[in-house]
N, C-alpha and C positions, 0 to 999 in steps of 0.2 A: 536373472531377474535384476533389474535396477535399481540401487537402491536410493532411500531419500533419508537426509539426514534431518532428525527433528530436533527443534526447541523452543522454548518459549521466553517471552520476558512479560513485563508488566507495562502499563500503559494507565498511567489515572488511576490504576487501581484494579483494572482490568486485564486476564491471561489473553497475551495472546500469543499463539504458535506459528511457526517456520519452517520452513523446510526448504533446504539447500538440495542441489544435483553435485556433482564434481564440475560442473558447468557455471554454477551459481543459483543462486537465491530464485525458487521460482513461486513461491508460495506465502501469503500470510494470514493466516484466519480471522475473521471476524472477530470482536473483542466480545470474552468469556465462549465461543465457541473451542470444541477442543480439535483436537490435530486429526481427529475423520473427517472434518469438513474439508479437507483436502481431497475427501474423495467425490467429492460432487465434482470438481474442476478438473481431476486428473483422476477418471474409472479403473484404469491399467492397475495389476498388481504391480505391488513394490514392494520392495525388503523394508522396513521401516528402521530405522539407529538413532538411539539416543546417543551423540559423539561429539563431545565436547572441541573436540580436536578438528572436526569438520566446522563445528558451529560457531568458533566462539570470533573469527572474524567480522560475521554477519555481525550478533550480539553486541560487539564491543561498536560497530559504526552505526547500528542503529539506536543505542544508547546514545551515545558522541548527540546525534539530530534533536532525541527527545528531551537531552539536556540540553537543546538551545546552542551549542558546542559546533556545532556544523549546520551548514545548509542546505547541502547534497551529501549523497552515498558514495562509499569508494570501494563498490563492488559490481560484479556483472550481474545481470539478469539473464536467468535459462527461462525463455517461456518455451519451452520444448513441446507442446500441445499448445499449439498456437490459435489466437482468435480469429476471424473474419480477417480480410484485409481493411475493413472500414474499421472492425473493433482496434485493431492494429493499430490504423492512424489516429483513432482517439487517444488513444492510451499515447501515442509518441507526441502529441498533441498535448495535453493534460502534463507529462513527465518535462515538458519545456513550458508550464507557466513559471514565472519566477517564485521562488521561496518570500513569503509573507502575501503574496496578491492570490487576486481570486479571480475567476471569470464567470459570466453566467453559461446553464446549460445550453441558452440559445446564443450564446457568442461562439461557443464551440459547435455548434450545430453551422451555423452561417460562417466560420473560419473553413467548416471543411465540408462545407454545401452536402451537409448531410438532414434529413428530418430529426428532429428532437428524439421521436423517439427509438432510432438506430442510435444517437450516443445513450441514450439514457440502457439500452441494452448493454452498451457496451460497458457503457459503468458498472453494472449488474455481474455483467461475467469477467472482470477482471481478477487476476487470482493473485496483484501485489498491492492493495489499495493502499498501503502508507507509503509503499517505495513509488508508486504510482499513485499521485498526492491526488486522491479521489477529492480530500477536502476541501480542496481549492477552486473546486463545483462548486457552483451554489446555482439557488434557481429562485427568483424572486417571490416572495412573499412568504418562503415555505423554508425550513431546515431539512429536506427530503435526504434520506439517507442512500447511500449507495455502500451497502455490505456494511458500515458503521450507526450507532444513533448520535442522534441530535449533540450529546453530552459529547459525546465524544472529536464528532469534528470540530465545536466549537472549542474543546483544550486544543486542539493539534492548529487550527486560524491563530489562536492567542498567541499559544507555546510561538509560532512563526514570527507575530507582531511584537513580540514584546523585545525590548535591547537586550542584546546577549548579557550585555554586564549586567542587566537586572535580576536576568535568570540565573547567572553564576553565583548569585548572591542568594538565592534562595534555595541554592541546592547544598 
């Protein structure tokens, strides 16, 4: 049986959970959902570990981002249950806007001559929404969430906009 290493960290205020392959990071749950929402994205049984010793690279760089500290991750992705080949190109899509910009859902729709609502799926079932910067969506008139709320994408647009030296100073 496979196993998946878990943890969690905080976010605003909010748990959210991880889970690592020996492959890397393929997992992060919704904020305040707990680490079974991993089994809607990934049915397979799994050995589950709480292992500090597997997890605390993830931890320490995704810390680094949400202190402002970094603008990318310095770790792999295992999507080992992988999406559609179009959910694919979203997600590889979305993980190359740049750190503080935003796109709308219909510029990424028309970048990969896809209908709006093939990416708006793909937003739905992707299973790394911070490492694959979901918030960097937006869709006019509306704060529409993809696996986050409202509250939460707009800290993670800010935390991005704001000068690092500002953030260093209020952590």
């Amino acid at each position: 049986m496979q196993r998946l290493y878990w943890d969690a960290i905080n976010i605003d205020g909010q748990k959210v959970f991880y889970t690592v392959t020996d492959a890397g990071l393929n997992f992060v749950s919704s904020p305040d959902h707990g680490v079974s929402q991993v089994l809607r994205f990934y049915p397979q049984a799994f050995e589950y570990v709480h292992d500090h010793q597997q997890t605390d690279h993830y931890r320490k760089e995704l810390k680094r981002y949400l202190k402002g500290k970094s603008d990318h991750f310095g770790f792999t992705l295992d999507y080992f249950v992988n999406g559609t080949p179009q959910e694919e190109e979203v997600w590889q899509l979305i993980r190359a806007i740049p750190y503080g910009k935003t796109l709308t859902l219909a510029e990424v729709a028309d970048q990969l001559q896809l209908e709006p609502q093939v990416v708006q799926q793909a937003l739905q079932n992707c299973p790394l929404w911070l490492v694959v910067p979901l918030h960097r969506v937006v869709e006019r008139g509306t704060d529409r969430g993809y696996r986050t709320d409202a509250a939460m994408r707009i800290y993670l647009r800010n935390l991005e906009q704001s000068p690092k030296s500002e953030l260093r100073e209020l952590l």
